[in-house]
FITI-530762 format. One record per residue (C-alpha): residue number from 0; x, y, z negated. Coordinates in Angstrom, 3 decimals. Example, Ala and Ser with C-alpha at 12.3 -4.5 7.8 and 13.67 -1.06 7.14 Angstrom:
(0 (12.300 -4.500 -7.800)) (1 (13.670 -1.060 -7.140)) 
//
This chain:
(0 (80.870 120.196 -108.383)) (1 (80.288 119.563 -111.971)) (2 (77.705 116.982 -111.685)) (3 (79.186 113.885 -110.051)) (4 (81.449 111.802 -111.025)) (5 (85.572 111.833 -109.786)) (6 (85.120 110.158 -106.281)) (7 (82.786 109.406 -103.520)) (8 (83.046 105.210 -104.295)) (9 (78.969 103.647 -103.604)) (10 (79.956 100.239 -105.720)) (11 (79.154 98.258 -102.468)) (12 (79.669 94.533 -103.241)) (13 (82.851 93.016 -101.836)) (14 (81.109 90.729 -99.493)) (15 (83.096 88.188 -97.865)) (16 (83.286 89.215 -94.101)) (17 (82.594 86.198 -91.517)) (18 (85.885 85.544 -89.131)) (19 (83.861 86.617 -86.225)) (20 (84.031 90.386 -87.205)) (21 (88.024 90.447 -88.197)) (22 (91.271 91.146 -86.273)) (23 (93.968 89.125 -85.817)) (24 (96.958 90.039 -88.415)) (25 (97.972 93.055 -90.838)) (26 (101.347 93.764 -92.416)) (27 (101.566 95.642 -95.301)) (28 (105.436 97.035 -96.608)) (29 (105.977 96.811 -100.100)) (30 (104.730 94.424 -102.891)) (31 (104.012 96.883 -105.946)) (32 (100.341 97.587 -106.987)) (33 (99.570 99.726 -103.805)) (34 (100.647 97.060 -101.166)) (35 (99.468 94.048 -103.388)) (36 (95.902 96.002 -103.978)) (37 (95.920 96.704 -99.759)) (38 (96.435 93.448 -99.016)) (39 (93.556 92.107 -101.203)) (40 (91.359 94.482 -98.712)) (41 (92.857 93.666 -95.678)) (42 (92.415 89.870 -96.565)) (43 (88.461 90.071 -96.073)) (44 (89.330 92.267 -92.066)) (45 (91.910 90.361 -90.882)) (46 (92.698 86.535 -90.224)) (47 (96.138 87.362 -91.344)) (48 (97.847 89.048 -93.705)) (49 (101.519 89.295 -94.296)) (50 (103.397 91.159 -96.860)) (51 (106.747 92.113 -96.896)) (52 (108.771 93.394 -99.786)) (53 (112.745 94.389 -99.917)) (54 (112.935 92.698 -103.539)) (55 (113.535 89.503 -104.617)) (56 (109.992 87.968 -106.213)) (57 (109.799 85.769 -109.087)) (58 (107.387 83.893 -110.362)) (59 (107.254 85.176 -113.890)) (60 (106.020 88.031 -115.719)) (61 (109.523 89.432 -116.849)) (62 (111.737 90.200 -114.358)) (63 (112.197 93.742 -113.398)) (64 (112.621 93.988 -109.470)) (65 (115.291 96.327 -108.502)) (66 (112.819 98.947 -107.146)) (67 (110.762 99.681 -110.236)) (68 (113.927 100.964 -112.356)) (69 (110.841 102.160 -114.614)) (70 (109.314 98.703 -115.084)) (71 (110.739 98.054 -118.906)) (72 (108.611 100.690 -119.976)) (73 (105.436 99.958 -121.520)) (74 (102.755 100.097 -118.627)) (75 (99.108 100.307 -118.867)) (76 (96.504 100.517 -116.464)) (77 (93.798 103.218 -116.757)) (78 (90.262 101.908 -118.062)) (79 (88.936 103.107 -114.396)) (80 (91.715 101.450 -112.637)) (81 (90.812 98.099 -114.659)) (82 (87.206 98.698 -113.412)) (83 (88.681 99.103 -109.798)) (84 (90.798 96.003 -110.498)) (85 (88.308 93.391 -111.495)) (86 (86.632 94.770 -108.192)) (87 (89.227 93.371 -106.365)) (88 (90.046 90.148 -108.159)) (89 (87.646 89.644 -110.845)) (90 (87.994 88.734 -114.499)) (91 (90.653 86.633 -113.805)) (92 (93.087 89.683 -113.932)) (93 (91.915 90.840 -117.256)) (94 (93.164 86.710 -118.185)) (95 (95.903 87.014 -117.032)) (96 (96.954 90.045 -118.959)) (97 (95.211 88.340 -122.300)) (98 (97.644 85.214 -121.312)) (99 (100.719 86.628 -120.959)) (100 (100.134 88.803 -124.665)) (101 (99.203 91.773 -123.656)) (102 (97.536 94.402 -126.465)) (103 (94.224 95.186 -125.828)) (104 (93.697 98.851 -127.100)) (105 (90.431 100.721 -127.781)) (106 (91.772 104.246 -126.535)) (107 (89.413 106.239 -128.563)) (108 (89.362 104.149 -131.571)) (109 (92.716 102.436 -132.324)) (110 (95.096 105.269 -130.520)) (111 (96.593 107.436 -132.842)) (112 (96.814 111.215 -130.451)) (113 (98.624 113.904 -131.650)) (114 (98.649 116.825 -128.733)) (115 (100.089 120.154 -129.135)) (116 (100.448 119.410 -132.448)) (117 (97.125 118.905 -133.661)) (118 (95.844 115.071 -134.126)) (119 (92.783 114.599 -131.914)) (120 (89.332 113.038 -133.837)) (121 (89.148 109.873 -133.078)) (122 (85.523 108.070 -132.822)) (123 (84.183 106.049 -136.070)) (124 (83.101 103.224 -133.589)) (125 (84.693 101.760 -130.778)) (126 (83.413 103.169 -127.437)) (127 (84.059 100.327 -125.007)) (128 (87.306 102.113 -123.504)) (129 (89.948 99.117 -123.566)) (130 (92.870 99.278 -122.108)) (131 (96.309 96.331 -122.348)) (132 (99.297 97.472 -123.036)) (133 (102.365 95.839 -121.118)) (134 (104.787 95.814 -119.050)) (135 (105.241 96.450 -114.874)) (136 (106.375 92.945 -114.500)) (137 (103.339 91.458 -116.473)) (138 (100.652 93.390 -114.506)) (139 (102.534 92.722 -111.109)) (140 (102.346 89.433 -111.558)) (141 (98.639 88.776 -113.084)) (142 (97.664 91.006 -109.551)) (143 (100.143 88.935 -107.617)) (144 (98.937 85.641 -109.085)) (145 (94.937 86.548 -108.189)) (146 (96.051 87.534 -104.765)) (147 (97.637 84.098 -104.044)) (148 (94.866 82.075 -105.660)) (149 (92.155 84.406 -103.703)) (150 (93.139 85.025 -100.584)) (151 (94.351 81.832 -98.614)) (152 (94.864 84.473 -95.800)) (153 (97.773 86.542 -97.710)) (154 (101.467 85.632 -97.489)) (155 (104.386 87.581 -99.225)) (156 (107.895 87.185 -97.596)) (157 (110.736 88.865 -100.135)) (158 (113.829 90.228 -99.632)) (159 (112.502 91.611 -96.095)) (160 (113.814 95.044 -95.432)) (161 (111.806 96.811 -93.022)) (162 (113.977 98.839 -90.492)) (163 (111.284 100.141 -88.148)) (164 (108.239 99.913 -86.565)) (165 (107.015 98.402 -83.244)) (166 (105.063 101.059 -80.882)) (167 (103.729 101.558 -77.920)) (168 (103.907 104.870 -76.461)) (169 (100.645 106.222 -73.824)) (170 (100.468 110.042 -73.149)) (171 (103.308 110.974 -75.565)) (172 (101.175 109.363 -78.778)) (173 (102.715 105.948 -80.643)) (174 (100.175 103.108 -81.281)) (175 (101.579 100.849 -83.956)) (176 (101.795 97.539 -82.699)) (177 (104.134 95.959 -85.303)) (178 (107.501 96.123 -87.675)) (179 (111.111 95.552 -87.467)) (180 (113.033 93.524 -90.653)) (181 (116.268 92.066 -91.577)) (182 (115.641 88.452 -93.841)) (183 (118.412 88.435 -96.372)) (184 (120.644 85.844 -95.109)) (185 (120.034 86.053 -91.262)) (186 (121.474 89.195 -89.093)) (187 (118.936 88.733 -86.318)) (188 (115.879 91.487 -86.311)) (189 (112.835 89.831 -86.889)) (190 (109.393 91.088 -84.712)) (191 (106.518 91.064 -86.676)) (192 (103.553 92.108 -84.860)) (193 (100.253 93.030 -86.169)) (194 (96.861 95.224 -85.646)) (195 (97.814 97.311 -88.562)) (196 (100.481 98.370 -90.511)) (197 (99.886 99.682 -94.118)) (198 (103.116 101.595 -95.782)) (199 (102.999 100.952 -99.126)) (200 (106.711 101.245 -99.788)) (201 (106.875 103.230 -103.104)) (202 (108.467 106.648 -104.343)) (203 (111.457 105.726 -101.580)) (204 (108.929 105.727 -98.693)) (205 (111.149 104.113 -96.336)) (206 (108.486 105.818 -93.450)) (207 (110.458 109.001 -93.298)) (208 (113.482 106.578 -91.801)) (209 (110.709 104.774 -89.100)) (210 (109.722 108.698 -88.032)) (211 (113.029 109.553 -87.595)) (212 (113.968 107.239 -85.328)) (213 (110.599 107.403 -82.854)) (214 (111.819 111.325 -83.046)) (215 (108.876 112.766 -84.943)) (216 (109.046 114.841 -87.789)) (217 (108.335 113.926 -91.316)) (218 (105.534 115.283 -93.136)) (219 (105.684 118.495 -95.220)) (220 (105.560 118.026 -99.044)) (221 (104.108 119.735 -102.539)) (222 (106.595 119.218 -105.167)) (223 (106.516 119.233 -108.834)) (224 (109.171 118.503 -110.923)) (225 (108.914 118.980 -114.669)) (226 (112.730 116.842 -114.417)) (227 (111.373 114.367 -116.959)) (228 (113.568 111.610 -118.892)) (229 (112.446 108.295 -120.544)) (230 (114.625 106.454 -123.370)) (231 (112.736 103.789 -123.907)) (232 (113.352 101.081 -126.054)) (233 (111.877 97.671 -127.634)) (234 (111.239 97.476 -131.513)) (235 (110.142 94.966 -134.257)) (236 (109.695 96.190 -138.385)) (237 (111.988 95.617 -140.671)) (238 (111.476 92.884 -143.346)) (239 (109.031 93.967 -145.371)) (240 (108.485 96.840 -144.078)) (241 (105.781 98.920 -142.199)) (242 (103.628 100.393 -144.411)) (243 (103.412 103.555 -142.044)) (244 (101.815 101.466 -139.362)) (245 (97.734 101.714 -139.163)) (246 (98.240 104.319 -141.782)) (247 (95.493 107.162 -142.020)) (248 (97.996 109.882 -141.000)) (249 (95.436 111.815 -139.089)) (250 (92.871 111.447 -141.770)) (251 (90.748 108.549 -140.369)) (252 (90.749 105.355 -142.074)) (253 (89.996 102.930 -139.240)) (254 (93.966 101.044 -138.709)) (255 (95.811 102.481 -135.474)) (256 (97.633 99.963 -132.892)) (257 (99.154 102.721 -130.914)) (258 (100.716 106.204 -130.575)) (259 (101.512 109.231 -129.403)) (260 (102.504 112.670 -129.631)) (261 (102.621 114.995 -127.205)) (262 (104.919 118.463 -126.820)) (263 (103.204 121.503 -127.786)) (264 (104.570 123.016 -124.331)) (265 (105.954 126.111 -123.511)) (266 (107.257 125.883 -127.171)) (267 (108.671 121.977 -127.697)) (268 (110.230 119.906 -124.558)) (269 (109.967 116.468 -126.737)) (270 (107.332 113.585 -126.624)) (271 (106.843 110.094 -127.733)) (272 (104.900 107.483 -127.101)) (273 (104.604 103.930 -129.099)) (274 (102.776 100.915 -128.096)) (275 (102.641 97.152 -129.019)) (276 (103.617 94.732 -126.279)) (277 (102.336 91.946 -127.702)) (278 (104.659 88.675 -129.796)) (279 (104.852 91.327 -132.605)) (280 (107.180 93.864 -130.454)) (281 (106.641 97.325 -130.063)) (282 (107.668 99.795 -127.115)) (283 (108.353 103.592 -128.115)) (284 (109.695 106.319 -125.389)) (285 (111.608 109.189 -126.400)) (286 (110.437 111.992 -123.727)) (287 (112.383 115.062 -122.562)) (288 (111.402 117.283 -120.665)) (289 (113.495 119.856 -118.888)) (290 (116.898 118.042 -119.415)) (291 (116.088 117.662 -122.742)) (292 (117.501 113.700 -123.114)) (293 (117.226 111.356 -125.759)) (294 (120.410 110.098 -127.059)) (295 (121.321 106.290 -126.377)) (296 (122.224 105.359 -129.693)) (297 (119.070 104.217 -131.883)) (298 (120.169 106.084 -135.175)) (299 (121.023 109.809 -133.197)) (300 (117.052 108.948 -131.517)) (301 (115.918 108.959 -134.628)) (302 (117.350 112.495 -135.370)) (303 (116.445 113.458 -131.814)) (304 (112.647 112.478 -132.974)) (305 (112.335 114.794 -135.702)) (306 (112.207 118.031 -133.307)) (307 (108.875 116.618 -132.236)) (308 (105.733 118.171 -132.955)) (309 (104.841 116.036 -135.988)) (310 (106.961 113.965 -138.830)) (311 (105.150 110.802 -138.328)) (312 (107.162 109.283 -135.231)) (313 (110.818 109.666 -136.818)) (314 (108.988 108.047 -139.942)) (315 (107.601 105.230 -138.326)) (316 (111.301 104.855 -136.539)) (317 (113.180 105.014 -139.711)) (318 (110.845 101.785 -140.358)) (319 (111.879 99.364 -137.309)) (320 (115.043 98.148 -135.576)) (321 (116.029 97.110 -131.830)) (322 (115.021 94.245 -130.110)) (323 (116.719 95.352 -127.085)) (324 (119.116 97.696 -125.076)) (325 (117.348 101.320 -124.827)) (326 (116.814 102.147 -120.940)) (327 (117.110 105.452 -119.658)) (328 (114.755 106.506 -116.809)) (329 (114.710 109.682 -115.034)) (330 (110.985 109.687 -113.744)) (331 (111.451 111.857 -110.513)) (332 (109.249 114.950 -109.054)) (333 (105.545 113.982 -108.216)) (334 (104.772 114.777 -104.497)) (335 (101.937 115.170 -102.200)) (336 (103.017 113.971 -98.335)) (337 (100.928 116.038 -95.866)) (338 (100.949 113.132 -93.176)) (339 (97.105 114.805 -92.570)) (340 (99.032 117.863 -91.092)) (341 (101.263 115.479 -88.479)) (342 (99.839 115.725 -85.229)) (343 (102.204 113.549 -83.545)) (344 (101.892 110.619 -86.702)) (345 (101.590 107.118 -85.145)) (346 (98.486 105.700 -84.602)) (347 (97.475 102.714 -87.257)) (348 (100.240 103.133 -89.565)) (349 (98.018 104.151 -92.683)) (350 (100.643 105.405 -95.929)) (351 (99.165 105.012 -99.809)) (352 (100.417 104.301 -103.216)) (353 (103.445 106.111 -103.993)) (354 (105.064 107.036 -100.784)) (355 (101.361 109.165 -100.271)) (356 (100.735 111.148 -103.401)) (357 (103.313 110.711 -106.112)) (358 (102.653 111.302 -109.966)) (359 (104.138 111.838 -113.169)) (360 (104.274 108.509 -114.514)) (361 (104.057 110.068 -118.055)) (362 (100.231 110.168 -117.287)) (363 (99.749 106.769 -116.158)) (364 (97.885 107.316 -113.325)) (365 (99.717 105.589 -110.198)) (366 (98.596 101.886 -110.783)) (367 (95.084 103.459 -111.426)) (368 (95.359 105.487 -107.879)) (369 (96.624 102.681 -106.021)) (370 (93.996 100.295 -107.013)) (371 (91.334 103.082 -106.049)) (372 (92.787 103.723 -102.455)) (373 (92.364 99.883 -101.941)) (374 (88.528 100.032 -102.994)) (375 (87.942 103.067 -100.442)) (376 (89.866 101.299 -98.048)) (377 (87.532 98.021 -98.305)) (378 (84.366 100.590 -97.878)) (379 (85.324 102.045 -94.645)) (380 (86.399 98.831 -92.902)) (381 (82.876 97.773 -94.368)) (382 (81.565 100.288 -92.914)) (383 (83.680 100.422 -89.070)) (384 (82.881 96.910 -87.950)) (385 (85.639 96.089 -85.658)) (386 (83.073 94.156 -83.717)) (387 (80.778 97.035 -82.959)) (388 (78.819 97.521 -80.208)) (389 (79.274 101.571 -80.610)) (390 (81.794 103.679 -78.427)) (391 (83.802 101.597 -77.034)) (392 (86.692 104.670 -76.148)) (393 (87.395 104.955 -80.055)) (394 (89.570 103.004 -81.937)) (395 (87.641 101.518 -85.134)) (396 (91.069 100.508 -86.915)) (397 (92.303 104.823 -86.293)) (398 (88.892 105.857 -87.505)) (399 (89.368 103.624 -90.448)) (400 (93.139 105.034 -90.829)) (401 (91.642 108.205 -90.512)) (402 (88.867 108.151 -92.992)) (403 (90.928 106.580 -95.578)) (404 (93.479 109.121 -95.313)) (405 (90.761 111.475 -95.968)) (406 (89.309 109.698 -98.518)) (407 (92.803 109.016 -100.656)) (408 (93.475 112.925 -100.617)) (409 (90.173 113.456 -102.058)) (410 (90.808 110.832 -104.703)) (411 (94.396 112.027 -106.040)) (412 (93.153 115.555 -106.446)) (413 (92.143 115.586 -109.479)) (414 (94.917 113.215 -111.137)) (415 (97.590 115.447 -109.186)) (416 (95.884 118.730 -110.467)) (417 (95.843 117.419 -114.220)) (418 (99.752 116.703 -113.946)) (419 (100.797 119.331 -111.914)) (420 (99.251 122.169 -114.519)) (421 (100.623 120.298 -117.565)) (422 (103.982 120.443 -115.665)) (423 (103.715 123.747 -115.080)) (424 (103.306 124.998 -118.730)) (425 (107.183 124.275 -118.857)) (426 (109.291 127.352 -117.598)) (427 (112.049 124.928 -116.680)) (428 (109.656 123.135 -113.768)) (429 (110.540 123.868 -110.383)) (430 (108.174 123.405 -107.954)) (431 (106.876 124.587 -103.891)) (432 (103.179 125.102 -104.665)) (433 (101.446 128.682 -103.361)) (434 (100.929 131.317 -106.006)) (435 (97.226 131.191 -105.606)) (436 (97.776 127.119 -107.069)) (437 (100.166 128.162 -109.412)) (438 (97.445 130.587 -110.916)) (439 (94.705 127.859 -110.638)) (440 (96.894 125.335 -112.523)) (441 (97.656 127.804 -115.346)) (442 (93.905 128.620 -115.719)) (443 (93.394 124.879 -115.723)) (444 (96.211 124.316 -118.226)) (445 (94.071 127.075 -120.590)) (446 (91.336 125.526 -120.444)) (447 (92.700 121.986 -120.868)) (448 (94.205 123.237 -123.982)) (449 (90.918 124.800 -125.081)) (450 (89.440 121.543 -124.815)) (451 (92.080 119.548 -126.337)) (452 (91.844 121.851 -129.118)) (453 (87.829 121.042 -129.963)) (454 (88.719 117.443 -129.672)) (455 (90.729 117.786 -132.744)) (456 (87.697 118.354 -134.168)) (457 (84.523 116.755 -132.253)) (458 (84.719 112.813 -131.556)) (459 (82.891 113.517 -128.738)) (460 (84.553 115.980 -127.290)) (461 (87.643 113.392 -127.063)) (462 (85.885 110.651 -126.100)) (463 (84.710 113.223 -122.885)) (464 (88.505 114.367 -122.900)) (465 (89.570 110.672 -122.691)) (466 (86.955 109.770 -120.037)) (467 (88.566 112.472 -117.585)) (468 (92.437 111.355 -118.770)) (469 (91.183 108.163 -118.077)) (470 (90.023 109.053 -113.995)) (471 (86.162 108.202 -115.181)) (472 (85.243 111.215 -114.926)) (473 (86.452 114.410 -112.570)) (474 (87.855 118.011 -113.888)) (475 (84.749 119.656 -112.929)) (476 (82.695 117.037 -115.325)) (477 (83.629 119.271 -118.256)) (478 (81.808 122.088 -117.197)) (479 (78.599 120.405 -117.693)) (480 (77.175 122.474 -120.868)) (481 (77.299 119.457 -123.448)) (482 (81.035 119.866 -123.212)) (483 (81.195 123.233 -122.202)) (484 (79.480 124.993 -125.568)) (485 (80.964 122.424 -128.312)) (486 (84.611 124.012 -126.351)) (487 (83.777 127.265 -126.793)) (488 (82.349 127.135 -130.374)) (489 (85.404 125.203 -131.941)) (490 (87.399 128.075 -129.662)) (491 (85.839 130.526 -131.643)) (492 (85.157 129.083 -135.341)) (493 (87.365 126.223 -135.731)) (494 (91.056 126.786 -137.493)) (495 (93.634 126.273 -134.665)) (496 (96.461 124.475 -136.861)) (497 (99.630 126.128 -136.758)) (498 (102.660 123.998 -135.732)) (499 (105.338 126.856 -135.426)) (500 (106.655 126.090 -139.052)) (501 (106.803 122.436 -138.573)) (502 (108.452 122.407 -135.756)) (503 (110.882 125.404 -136.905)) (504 (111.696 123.135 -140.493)) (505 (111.928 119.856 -138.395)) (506 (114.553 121.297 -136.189)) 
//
């Protein structure tokens, strides 16, 4: 287990797949990263694709559709979900971001990490680990954009609200055969049909309602909720001002672009996280955990920030003014959906993104997942050929269903494990997982900290830490020995800084 890397992804080339060996049509619900990612894939298997989203779409990288409530907060896509991306759509999505302003970030280099209130070592040289800082709307649009200019195939119709799905019932099982929508501004039902239907229709997962109604049950579900709140807000420096930004606070003199500092949980519920946005803006989030919320008002914040782990983020507040209304989020439980343990699920209806596996969005992983459940998706209709000459009683689109389901479980693991024990170091989380997970995630929480702790003093160590935050690299990867030893040395010689007193005179 510790020797590979986080998933079982071969890096085939996305070949372009002659008409000959594709189906007719596809319909994916939902136009976020997940459906916009599936119907990239589905693009090179079927002749058609259409897309169908509840929100109005349009065509510019600021509006907020009504479904992402959380899109005003900065955004960034993991460095392995940017490898995943250009994958799918090339360099040109990497442009797009660099068009529309968005900060490129070396994480190891130019981010400024203070966790559990120690500052982590960051490396002398930059490492090749870039990531852009944005917003939802910016990304959404640079992967809606490539889609459209790719894939001649694709359609999107917004402002479709899916009400149900088309089957056909043999021996008591449902065979998807297409959807059911209202069009804003028509009361008819439209009939969509298609091969496949992909459910990619966010944290609301509107495929609970389509069960329902064919009178099968909805999947089981592990919950997590840590009951976190964002306050996020937009910020410029004052006139003049700003010395504190790039500033060697944690002792290294190479300038930081972004921030953040992270509770030292089960002691401190408060985090905060500040990024540039690009046009000389900045983006900071206030984070409570617990119920522990963030005033509205920008000067009580401030005061609000100095019961966080360190001094430096109410000083570099004190520094800058609003640009902006501060938005309140309430980020919502993270959630696996056991649709693996439905016997009676329909037949090609295949669920990802959100409405599969559901994840703190503090870590930053869900646009990362999504794009990753698209690339396994491409590999096994690669690899079931719906022109086979194989067994002609099975159903190549189920097996590919089937296998992807698989497949997606196998990727979240690890991001849902990494959460779901930093959760769980909070007494206030409530959550439904079995005692015998609840004791893994606290021995992975131990040794998470453990290793945090030797990055505060071994570049490498964080660069290793970063690689597995990141979704590089897999939780198992840091039991290979040249991470393994420098951990348990700096566990045994190195000073473990005491934040107790800072904390204690802060508050």
């Amino acid at each position: 287990l510790a020797l590979g890397n986080r998933t079982h992804i071969k890096n085939l080339p996305l070949v372009e797949i002659p008409l000959s060996g594709r189906c007719h049509k596809a319909i994916v619900v939902g136009a976020g990263m997940a459906g916009l990612c599936a119907a990239r894939v589905l693009s090179d298997f079927f002749e058609e694709v259409l897309v169908l989203e509840r929100d109005p779409l349009k065509d510019d990288e600021f509006s907020m559709r009504p479904g992402v409530p959380q899109g005003g907060n900065s955004h960034v896509v993991l460095e392995e979900g940017q490898h995943m991306l250009v994958k799918l759509f090339s360099t040109r999505f990497i442009d797009l971001l660099k068009k529309s302003n968005a900060q490129p970030i070396d994480f190891t280099f130019q981010g400024l990490w203070n966790v559990r209130g120690t500052f982590k070592r960051r490396t002398s040289s930059r490492r090749g680990m870039v990531v852009y800082m944005t917003t939802r709307p910016v990304i959404e649009n640079a992967v809606r954009t490539c889609l459209l200019e790719q894939c001649s195939n694709v359609r999107i119709h917004s402002q479709c609200t899916v009400d149900g799905l088309l089957t056909e019932q043999t021996n008591g099982v449902h065979t998807v055969k297409g959807v059911k929508c209202y069009v804003k501004g028509s009361e008819e039902i439209q009939i969509y049909e298609a091969d496949l239907v992909v459910n990619a229709s966010g944290r609301s997962n509107v495929c609970y309602k389509w069960l329902q109604q064919l009178d099968i049950a909805t999947p089981s579900e592990t919950v997590v909720n840590a009951r976190v709140a964002y306050q996020s807000r937009k910020l410029k420096f004052k006139d003049g001002e700003g010395a504190v930004y790039g500033s060697p606070v944690d002792g290294i003199d190479n300038p930081w672009l972004g921030a953040a500092c992270y509770a030292n949980a089960p002691i401190a519920s408060r985090q905060f996280l500040f990024w540039p946005i690009g046009d000389g803006l900045f983006q900071s989030s206030l984070v409570g955990v617990g119920g522990d919320i963030c005033p509205t008002a920008f000067d009580e914040s401030i005061e609000w920030s100095k019961g966080l782990a360190h001094s430096f983020p109410s000083s570099l507040l004190q520094n800058m003014e609003q640009s902006g209304k501060a938005h309140l989020t309430m980020a919502g439980p993270s959630k696996i959906r056991h649709y693996d343990r439905l016997s009676a699920l329909p037949r090609r209806l295949l669920t990802l993104g959100d409405a599969f596996v559901t994840v703190n969005p503090l870590y930053a992983q869900g646009m990362t997942l999504s794009a990753t459940y698209a690339v396994q998706l491409w590999e096994n209709l690669y690899e079931h050929p719906f022109n086979s000459s194989g067994d002609r009683s099975r159903d190549p689109i189920q097996d590919v269903v089937d296998k992807t389901m698989r497949d997606m479980y196998g990727a979240a693991k690890d991001a849902w494990e990494l959460t779901a024990s930093e959760d769980l170091a909070w007494s206030t989380t409530e959550h439904t997982l079995s005692w015998p997970m609840v004791v893994y995630c606290k021995v992975l929480t131990m040794y998470i900290n453990w290793f945090a702790h030797g990055a505060a003093f071994s570049e490498e160590l964080f660069y290793e830490l970063s690689q597995i935050i990141h979704l590089k690299k897999g939780l198992f990867y840091s039991l290979r020995p040249h991470i393994l030893i420098p951990i348990i040395y700096h566990l045994l010689f190195s000073r473990q800084v005491d934040i107790s007193s800072r904390k204690s005179k802060a508050e």
